[in-house]
N, C-alpha and C positions, 0 to 999 in steps of 0.2 A: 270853765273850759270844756269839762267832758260834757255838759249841757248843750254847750256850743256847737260841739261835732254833733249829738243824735239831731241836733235842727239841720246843717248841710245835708246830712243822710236823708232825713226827713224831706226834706225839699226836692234832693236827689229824686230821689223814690216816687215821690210824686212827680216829678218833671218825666220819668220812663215811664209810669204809667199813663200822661197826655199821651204821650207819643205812644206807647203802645196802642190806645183807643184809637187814635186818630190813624194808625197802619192797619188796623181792623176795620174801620171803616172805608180807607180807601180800597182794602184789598176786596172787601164785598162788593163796592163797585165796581172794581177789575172783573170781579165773578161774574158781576149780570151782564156787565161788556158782552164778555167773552161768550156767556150764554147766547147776547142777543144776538151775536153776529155769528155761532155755529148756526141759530135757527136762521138766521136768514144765509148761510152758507147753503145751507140743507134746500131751503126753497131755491133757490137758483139752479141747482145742482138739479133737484126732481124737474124743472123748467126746462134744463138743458135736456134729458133724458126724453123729457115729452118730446121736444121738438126735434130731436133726431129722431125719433120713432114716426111719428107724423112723417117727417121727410126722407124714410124709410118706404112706408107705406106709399107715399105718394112716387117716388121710383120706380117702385112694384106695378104699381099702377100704369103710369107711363109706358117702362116696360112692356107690360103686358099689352099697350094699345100698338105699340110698335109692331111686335108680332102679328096681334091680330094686321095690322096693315099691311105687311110684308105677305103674311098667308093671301089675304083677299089681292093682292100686286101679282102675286104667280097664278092664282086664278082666273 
């Protein structure tokens, strides 16, 4: 009988430790998820920054040709 029970225990014990390996391993994969998609958060984000700076500059630019236009117009 008390043989009986350390084997349920036993088997217990083993059946939480599948399952604990197997939440260890899904959670590592949740990790690298989560990793790959801050790095690809991060490049989009640096993408976005480029291209409003680009269409920043290019503004300035414009801008700047408008004046010159308006100057050479009262000329």
């Amino acid at each position: 009988m008390l043989l009986r029970q350390f084997e349920e225990i036993e088997e217990k014990v083993e059946k939480l430790i599948g399952i604990c390996k197997s939440l260890e391993v899904a959670n590592l994969k949740l990790s690298n998820k989560i990793k790959s998609l801050e790095e690809e958060l991060q490049g989009k984000i640096e993408a976005e920054t480029k291209s409003a700076d680009e269409k920043a500059l290019i503004r300035s630019k414009v801008d700047n040709l408008l004046v010159r236009l308006d100057e050479l117009a009262e000329n």
